[in-house]
C-alpha positions as CSV (number, residue, x, y, z in Angstrom):
1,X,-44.4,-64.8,-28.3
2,X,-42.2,-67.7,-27.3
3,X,-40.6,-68.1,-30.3
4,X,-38.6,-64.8,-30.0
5,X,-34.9,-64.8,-29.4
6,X,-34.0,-63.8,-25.5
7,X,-30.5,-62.7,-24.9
8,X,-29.3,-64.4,-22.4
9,X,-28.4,-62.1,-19.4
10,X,-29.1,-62.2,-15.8
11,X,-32.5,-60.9,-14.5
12,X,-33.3,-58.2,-12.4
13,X,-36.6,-55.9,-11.2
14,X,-37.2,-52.7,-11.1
15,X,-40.7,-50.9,-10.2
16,X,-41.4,-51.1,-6.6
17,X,-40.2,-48.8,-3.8
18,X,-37.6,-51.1,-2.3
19,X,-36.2,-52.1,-5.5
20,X,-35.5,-48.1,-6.5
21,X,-31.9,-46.8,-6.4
22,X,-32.4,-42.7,-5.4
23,X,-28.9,-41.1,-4.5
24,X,-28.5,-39.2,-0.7
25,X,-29.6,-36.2,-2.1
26,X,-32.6,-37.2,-4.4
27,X,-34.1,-39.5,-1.4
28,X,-34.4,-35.5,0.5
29,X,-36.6,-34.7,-2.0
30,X,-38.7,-37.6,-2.4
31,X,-39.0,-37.8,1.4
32,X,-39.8,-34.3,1.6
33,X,-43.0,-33.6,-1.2
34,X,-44.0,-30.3,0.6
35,X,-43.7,-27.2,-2.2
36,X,-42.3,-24.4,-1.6
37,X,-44.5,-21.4,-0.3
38,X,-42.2,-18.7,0.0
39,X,-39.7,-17.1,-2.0
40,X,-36.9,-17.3,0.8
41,X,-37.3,-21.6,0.8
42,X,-37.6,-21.9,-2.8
43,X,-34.6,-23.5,-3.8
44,X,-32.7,-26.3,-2.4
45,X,-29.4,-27.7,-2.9
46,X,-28.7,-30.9,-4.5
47,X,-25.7,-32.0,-5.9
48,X,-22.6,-29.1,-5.2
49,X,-20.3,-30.8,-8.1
50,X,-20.9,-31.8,-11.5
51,X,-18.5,-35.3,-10.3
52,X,-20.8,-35.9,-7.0
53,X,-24.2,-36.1,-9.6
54,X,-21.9,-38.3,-12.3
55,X,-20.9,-40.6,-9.7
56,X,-24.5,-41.0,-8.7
57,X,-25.9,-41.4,-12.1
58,X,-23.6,-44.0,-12.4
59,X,-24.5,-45.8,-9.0
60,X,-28.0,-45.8,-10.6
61,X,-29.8,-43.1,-9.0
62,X,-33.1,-42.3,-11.0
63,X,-33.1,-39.1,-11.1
64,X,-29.9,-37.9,-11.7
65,X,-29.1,-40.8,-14.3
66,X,-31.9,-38.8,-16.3
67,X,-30.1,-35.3,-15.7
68,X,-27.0,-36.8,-17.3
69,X,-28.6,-38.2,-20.4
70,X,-30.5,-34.9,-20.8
71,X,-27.5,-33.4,-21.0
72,X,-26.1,-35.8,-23.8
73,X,-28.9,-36.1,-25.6
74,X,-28.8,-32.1,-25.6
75,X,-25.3,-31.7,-26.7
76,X,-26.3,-34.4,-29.8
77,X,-25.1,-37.7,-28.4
78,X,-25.9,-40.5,-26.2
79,X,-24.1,-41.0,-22.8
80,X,-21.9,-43.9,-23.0
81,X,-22.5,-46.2,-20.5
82,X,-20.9,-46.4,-17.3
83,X,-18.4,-43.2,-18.4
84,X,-17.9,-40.2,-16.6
85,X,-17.8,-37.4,-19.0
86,X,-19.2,-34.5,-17.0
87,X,-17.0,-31.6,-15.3
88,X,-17.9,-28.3,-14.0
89,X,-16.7,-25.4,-16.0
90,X,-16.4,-21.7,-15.1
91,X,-15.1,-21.6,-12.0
92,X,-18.1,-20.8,-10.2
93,X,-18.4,-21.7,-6.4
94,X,-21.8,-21.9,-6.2
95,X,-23.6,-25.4,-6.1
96,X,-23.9,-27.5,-8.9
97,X,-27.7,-28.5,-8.8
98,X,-30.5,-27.0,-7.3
99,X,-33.7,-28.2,-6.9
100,X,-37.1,-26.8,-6.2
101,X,-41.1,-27.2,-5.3
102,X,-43.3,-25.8,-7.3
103,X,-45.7,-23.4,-5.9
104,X,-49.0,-25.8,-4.6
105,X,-51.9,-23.3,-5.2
106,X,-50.7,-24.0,-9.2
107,X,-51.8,-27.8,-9.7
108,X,-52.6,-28.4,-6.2
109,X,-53.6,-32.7,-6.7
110,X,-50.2,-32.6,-8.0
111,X,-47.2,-31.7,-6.5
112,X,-44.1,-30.7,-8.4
113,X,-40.3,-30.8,-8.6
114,X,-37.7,-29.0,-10.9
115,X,-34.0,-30.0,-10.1
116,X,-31.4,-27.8,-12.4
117,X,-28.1,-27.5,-13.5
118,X,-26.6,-24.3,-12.1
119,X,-23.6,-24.1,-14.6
120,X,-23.4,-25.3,-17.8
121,X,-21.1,-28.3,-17.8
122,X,-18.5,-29.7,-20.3
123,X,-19.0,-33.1,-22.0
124,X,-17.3,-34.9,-25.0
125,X,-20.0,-33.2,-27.3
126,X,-20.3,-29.7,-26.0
127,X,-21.4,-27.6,-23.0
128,X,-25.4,-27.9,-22.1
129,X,-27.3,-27.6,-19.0
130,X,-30.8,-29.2,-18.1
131,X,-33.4,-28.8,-16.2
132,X,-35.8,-32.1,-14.7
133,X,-38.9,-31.8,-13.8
134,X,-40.5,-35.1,-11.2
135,X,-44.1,-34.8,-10.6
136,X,-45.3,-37.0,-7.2
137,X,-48.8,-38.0,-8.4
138,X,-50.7,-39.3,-5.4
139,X,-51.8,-43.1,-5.9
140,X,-55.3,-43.7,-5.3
141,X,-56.3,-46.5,-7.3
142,X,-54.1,-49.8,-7.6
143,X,-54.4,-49.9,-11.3
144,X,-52.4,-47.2,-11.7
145,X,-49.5,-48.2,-9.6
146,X,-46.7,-48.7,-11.9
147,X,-45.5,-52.5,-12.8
148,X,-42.4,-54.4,-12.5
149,X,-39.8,-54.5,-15.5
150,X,-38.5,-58.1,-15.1
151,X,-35.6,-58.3,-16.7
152,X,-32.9,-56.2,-18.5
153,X,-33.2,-57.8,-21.4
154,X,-35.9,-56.2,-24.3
155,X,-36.1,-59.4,-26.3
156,X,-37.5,-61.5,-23.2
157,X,-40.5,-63.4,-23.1
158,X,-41.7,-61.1,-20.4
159,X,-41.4,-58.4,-23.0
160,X,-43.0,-59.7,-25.4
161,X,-45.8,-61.2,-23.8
162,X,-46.8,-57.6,-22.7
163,X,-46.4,-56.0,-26.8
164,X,-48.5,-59.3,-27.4
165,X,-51.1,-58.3,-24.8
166,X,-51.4,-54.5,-26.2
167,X,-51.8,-55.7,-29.2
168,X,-54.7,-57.9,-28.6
169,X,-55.9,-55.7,-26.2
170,X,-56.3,-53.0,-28.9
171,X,-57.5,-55.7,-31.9
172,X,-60.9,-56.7,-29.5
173,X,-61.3,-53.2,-27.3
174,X,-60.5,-50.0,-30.0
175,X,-63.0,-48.9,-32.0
176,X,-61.5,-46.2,-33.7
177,X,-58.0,-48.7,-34.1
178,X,-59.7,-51.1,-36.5
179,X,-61.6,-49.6,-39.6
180,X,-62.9,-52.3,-41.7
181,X,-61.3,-50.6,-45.4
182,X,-63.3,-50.8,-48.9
183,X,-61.2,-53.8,-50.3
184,X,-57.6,-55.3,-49.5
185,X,-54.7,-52.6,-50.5
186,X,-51.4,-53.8,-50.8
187,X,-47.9,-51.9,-51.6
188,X,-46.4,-52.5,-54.4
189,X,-43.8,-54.9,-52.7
190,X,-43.6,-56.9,-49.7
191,X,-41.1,-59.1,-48.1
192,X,-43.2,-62.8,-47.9
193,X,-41.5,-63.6,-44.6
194,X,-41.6,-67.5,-44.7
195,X,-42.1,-69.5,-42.0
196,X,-39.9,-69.8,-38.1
197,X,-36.7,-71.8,-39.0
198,X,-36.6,-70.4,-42.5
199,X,-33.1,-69.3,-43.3
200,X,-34.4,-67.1,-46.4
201,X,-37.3,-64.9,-47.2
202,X,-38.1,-63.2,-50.9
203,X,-39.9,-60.2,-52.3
204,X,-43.2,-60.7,-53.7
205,X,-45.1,-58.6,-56.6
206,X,-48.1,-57.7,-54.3
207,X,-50.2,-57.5,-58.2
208,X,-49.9,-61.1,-59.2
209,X,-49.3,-62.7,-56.2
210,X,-51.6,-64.4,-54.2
211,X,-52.2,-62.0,-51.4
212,X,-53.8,-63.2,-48.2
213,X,-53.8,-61.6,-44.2
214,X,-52.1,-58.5,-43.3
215,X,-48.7,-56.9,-43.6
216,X,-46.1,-54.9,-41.1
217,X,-44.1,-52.1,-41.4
218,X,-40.8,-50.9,-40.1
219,X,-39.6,-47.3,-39.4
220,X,-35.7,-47.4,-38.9
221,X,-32.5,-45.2,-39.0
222,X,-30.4,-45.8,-42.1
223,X,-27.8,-44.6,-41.6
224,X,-24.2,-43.6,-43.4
225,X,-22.7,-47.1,-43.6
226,X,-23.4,-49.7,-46.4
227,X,-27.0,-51.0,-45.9
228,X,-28.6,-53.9,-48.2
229,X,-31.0,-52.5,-50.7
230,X,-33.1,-53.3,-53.3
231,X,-32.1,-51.9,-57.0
232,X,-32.8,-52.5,-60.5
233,X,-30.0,-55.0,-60.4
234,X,-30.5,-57.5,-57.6
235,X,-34.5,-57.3,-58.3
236,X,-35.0,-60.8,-59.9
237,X,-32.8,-62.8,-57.3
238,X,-35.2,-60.7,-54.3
239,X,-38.1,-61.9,-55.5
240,X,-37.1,-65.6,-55.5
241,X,-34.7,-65.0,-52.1
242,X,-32.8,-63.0,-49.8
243,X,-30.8,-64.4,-47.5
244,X,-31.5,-63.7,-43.7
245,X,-27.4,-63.2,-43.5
246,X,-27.5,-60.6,-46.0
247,X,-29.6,-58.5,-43.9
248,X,-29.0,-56.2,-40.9
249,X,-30.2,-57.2,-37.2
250,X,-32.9,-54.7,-37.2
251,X,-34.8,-56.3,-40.6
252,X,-34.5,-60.0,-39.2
253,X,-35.7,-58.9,-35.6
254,X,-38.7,-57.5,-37.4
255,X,-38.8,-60.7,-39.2
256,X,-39.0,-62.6,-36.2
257,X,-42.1,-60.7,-34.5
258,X,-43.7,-61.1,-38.0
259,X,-43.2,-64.7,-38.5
260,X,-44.2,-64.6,-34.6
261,X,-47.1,-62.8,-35.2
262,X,-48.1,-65.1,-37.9
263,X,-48.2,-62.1,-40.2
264,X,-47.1,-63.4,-43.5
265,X,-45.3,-60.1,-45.0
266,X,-43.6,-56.6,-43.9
267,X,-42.5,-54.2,-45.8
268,X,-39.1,-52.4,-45.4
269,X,-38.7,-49.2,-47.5
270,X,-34.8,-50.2,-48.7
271,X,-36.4,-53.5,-49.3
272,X,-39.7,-52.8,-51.5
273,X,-38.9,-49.6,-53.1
274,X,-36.1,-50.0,-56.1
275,X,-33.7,-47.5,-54.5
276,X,-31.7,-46.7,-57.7
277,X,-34.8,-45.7,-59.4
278,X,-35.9,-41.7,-59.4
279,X,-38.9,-43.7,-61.5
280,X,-40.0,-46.4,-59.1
281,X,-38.9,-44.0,-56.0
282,X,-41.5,-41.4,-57.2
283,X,-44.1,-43.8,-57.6
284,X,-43.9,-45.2,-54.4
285,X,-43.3,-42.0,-52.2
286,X,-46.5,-40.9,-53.9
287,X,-48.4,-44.2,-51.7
288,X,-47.0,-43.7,-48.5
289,X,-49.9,-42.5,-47.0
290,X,-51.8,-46.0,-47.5
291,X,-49.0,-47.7,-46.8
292,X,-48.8,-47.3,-43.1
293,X,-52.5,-46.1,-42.5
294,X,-53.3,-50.0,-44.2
295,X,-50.6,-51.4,-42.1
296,X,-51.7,-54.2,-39.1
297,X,-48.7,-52.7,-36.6
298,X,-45.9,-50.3,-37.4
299,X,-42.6,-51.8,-35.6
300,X,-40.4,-49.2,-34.4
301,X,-36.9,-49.5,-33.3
302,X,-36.9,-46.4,-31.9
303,X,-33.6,-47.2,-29.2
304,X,-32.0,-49.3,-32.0
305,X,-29.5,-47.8,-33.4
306,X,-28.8,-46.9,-37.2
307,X,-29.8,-50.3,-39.6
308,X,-26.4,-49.9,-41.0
309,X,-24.7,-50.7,-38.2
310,X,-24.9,-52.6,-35.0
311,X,-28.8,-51.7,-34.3
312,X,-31.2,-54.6,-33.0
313,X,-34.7,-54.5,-32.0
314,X,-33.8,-57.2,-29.2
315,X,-30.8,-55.9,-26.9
316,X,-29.8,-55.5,-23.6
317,X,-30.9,-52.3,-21.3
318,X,-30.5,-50.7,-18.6
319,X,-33.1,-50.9,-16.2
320,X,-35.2,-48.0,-15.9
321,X,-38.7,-47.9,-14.7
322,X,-39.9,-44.3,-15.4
323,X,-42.4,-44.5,-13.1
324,X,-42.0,-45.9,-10.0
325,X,-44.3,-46.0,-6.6
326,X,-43.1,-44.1,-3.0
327,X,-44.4,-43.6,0.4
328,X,-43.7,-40.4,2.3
329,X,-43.5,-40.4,6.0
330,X,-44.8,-36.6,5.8
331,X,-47.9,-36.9,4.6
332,X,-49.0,-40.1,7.0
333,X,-47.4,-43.0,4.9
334,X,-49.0,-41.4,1.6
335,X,-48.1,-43.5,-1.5
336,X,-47.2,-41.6,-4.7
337,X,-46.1,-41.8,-8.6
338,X,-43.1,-40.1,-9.0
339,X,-42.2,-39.9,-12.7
340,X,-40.6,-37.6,-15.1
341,X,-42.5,-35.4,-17.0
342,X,-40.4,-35.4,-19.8
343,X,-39.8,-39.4,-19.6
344,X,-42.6,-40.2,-22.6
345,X,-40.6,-37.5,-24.6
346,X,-37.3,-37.5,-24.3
347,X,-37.4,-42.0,-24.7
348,X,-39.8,-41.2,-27.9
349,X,-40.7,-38.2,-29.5
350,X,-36.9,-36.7,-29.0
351,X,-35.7,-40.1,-29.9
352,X,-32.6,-40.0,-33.0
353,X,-35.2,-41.9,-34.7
354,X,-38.3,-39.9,-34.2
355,X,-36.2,-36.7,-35.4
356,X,-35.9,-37.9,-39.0
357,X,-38.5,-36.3,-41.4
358,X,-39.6,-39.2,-42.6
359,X,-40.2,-40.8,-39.5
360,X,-43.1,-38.6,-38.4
361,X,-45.6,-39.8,-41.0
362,X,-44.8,-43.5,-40.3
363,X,-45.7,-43.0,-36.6
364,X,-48.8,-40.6,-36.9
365,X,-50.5,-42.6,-39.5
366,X,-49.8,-46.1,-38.5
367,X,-52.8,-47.5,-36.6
368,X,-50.8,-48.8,-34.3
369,X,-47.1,-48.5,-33.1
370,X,-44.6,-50.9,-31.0
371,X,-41.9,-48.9,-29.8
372,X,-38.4,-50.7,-29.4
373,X,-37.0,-48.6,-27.0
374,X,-33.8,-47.5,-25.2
375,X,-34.9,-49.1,-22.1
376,X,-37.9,-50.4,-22.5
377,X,-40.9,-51.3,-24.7
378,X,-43.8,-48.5,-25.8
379,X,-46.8,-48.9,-27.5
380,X,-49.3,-46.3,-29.4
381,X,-53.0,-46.6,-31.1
382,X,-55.8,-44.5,-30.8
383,X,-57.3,-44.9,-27.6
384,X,-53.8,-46.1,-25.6
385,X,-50.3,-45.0,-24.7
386,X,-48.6,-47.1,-22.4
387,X,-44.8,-48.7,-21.7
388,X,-44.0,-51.4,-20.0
389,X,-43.6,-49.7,-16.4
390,X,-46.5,-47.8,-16.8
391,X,-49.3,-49.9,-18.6
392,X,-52.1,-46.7,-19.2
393,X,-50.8,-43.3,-20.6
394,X,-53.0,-40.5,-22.1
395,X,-50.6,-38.6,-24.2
396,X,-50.3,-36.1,-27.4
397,X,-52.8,-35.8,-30.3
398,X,-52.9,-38.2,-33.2
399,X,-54.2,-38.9,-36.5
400,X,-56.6,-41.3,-36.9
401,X,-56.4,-43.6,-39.8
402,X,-59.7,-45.0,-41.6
403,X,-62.5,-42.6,-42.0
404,X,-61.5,-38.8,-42.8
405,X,-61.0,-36.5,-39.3
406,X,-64.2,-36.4,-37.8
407,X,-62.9,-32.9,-36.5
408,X,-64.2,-29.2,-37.6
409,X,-61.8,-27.2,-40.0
410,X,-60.9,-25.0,-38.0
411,X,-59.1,-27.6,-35.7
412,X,-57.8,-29.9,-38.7
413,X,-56.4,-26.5,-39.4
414,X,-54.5,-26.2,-35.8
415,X,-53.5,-29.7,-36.1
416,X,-51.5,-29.0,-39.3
417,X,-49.6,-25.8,-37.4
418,X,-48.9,-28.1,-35.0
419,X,-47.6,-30.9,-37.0
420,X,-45.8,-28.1,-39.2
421,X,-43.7,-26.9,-35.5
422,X,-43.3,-30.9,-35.2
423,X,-42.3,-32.0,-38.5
424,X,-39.9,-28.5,-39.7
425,X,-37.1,-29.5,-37.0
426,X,-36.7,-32.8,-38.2
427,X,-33.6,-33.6,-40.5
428,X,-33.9,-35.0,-44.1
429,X,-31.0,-36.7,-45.8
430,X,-31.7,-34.9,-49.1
431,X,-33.1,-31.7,-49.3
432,X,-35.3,-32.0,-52.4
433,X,-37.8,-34.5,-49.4
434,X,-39.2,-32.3,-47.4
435,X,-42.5,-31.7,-48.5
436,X,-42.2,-35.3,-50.1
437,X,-41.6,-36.7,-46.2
438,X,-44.7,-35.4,-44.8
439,X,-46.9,-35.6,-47.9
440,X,-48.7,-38.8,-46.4
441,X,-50.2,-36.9,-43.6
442,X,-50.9,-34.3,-45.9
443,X,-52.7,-36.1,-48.0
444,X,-54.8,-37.8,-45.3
445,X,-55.6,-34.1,-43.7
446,X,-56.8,-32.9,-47.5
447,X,-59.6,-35.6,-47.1
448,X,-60.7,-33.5,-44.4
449,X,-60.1,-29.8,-45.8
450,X,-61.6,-30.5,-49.0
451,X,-58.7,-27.8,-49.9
452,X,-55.9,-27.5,-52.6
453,X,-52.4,-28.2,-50.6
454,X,-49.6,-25.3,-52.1
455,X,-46.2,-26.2,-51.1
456,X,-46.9,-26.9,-47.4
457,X,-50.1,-24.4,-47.3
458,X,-53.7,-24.4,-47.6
459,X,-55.5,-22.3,-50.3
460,X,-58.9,-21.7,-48.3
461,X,-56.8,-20.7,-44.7
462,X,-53.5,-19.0,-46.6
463,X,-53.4,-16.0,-45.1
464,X,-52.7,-17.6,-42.0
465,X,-50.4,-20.6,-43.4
466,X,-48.3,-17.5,-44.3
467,X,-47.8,-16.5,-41.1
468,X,-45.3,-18.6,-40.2
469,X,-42.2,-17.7,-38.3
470,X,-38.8,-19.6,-38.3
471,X,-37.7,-19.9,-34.8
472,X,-33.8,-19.5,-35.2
473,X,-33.7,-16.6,-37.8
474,X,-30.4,-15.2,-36.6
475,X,-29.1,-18.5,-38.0
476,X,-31.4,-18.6,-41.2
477,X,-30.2,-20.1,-44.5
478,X,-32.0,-21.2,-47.9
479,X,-31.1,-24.9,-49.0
480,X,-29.0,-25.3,-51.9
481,X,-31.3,-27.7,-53.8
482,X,-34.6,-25.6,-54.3
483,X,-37.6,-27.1,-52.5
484,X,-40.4,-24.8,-52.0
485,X,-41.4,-21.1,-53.0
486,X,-39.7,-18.5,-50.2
487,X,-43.4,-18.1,-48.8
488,X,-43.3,-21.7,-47.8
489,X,-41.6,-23.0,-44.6
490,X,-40.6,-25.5,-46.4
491,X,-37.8,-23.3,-48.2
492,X,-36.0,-22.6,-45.1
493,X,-33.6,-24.9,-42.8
494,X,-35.1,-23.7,-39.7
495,X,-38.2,-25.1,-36.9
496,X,-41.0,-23.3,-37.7
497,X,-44.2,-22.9,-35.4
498,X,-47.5,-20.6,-35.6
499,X,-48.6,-18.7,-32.9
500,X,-52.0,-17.8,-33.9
501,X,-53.6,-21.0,-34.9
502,X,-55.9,-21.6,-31.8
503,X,-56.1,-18.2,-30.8
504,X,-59.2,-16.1,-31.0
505,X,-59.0,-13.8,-34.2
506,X,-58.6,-9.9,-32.9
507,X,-58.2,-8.4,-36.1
508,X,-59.5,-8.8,-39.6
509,X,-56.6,-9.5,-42.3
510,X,-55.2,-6.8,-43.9
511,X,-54.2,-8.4,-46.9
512,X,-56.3,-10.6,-49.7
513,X,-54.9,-13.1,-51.9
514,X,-55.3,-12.4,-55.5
515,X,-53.6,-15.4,-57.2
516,X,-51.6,-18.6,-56.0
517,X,-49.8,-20.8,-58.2
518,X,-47.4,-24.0,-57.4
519,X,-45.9,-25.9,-60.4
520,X,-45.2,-29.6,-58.8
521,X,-42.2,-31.3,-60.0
522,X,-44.3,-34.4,-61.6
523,X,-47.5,-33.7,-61.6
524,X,-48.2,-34.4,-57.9
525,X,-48.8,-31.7,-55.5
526,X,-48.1,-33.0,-52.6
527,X,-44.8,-33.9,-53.7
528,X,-42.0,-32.4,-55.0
529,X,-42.1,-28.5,-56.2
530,X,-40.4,-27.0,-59.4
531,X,-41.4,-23.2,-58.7
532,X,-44.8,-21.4,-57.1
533,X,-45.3,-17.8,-56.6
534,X,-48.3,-15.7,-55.0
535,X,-49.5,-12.3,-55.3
536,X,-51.3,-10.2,-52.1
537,X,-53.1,-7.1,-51.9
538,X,-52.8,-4.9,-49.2
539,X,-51.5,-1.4,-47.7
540,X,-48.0,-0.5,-47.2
């Protein structure tokens, strides 16, 4: 992908053992991998003051850079870089971090670390502690040693050439990533992105245009400043041109790997659904499950910041491998993978990105994903999960696009719970959306059921979709625009999770439902609700 922009800033590596910056105190515990077998040596110092693990996060260390952004990202922001914003509060003489080995007879092919906050620290959002948790995986095979991140620049050819590889690698080898569809689908509207050089691209009627090849999509932040959209207004001069310079960095970035791509068209959401139409906006909401299932390659600036403001697919980074390889003198010159557990998580699915409502459809129904992130670039499909520093991962369940879930009831059952616990602490700029946000992967899921979808619940399993239980109720409050019926967790502002689905049934129900009814708001009923009640029998 030559054609894409680089930034022009100086190169650097990071991967290999003598290229990985560890503070005094982390390099004791890498040297060391031996758990802990006693109580008496089970916890270790690290670092005694919140200033001594700020000073090396900022020198670069790996591990303890990663305790000070958990501790941002926990108290709702992102560490600034190079600041020094953490400072020991209550007074406590005790070390500041500990650290431990997990007990070997637990996971014995893989040995484990937790390093912890002892206090809770004050930052410029809050007071939050943390705990990290390093695994030392040993290395036994060369494929899986982790690679070398080239440069600190996301928009580099290096970059690039390695999304370009994924993606080709998943177009020849993935089976269950390319599933040849009944007939061409197209959205409603797509951005005809022109050709390199082109200083302009339009909006094309997908219905009497000429449609030929593939489409992308984009899943972005909007965010609360002024943002380019398309409305009733400005609708005729779109479809013959919009202005590159009219648009945010994010949108022409995701131009650019288009055009690079040689995929003629993407579609934006503030770009191909008329945004100051309830008409056109229900429509469209109504198709979003074919709209990224039918997608080629969902771009995601995941890292990117908000599209209203200074966000950009192609940025500078800060180098951060993730993974990285080490060789312990205890263990005869052993090599290992040492990695955070959390590292997949916390750059992704804990992204500001990834918890937006909306958001969670775009990525689980996509076919495949490329990840713009914080520090590096990650790609999803069916059969691969992988980043730049670490080119094989095997993580998390997904939804398949194509053919309806191959999977028995009962577990497209679980797999709704557990999208439900995913999905319910996720925010939504307007209240009235959030059983409209996730109706896309509820739709595809009903292919599977065969069942009637009520607000967020199944008819044939209800019983159990009633058993939900909001996991802050001490905090509990009702939305002020009505979204759901009070049986549904979609009518409180709370995470929600099940803790039976999964679980061998040791009691028969004690209730039986004798009628269900759900009104939707325009005749769809996976979208918006206007009132539903139900009616159980049972003892008292």
């Amino acid at each position: 992908m030559a054609t894409v922009p680089e930034i022009p800033v100086s190169s650097s590596r990071l991967g290999y053992e003598d290229e990985v910056n560890f503070c005094s105190r982390c390099r004791v515990i890498v040297a060391d991998v031996t758990p802990s077998e006693s109580l008496d040596d089970k916890y270790r110092t690290h670092h005694f003051t919140a200033q001594d693990l700020d000073l090396a996060a900022k020198a670069g260390c790996m591990f303890c850079r990663r305790i000070a952004d958990k501790i941002w990202w926990r108290s709702g922001g992102s560490r600034p870089p190079g600041s020094t914003v953490l400072s020991s509060v209550g007074g406590s003489s005790d070390e500041f971090t500990w650290y431990s080995w997990s007990d070997p007879k637990v996971v014995p092919e893989v040995d484990d670390v937790s390093i912890f906050v002892n206090e809770p620290v004050d930052t410029l959002k809050g007071r939050e502690s943390c705990m990290l948790r390093v695994a030392f995986d040993p290395l036994l095979d060369q494929k899986h040693f982790p690679a070398t991140i080239a440069t600190n620049n996301l928009g580099s050819d290096t970059s690039w050439e390695q999304a370009t590889s994924w993606l080709v690698h998943c177009l020849e080898n993935h089976k269950s990533c390319v599933h040849q569809y009944s007939g061409p689908w197209y959205p409603t509207r797509l951005i005809n992105v022109g050709k390199p050089g082109d200083s302009t691209v339009n909006l094309c009627l997908t219905a009497t245009s000429n449609m030929d090849g593939p489409y992308i999509t984009l899943s972005h932040r909007w965010g609360l400043g002024e943002m380019v959209k398309l409305k009733s207004g400005n609708l005729q001069q779109y479809l013959h041109e919009i202005p590159l310079t009219d648009l945010p960095q994010t949108f022409t970035d995701a131009i650019q790997v288009a055009r690079s791509l040689q995929v003629r068209y993407i579609w934006i959401d503030s770009l191909c659904i008329i945004q100051d139409s309830a008409e056109d906006w229900l429509v469209e909401s109504a198709q979003m499950q074919n709209v990224y299932r039918r997608s080629f390659l969902n771009i995601s600036a995941t890292g990117a910041g908000d599209s209203s403001g200074n966000g950009a697919l192609f940025r500078h980074r800060s180098l951060d491998a993730g993974w990285v390889a080490w060789t312990t003198e205890r263990r005869k010159g052993q090599r290992f993978l040492v990695y955070d557990r959390e590292y997949w998580n916390d750059q992704l699915i804990d992204s500001e990105l990834n918890r937006r409502a909306w958001v969670l459809q775009e990525r689980m129904l996509a076919p495949r994903v490329l990840h713009s992130g914080d520090k590096q670039l990650f790609w999803e499909c069916h059969e691969l999960e992988a980043c730049e520093s670490k080119r094989n991962m095997n993580l998390g369940p997904r939804i398949k696009p194509g053919p309806p879930l191959d999977a028995k009831t009962d577990l497209a059952y679980e797999l709704w719970a557990e999208i439900v616990s995913r999905y319910t602490p996720c925010s939504v700029t307007k209240e009235s959306d959030k059983l409209v946000a996730i109706s896309g992967i509820a739709r595809q899921l009903s292919t599977t059921l065969q069942d009637e979808y009520l607000a967020g619940l199944w008819r044939s399993n209800l019983v159990e979709c009633l058993s939900w239980i909001a996991q802050n109720p001490e905090g509990l409050s009702r939305p002020t625009v009505y979204r759901a019926p009070s049986w549904s967790w979609a009518s409180v502002a709370s995470s929600v999770r099940y803790f039976h689905f999964g679980v061998p049934q040791v009691a028969e129900p004690q209730v039986t439902i004798e009628q269900v009814c759900v009104t939707p708001e325009s005749g769809d009923y996976f979208g918006q609700i206007r009132d539903g009640f139900v009616k159980l029998r049972g003892s008292m």
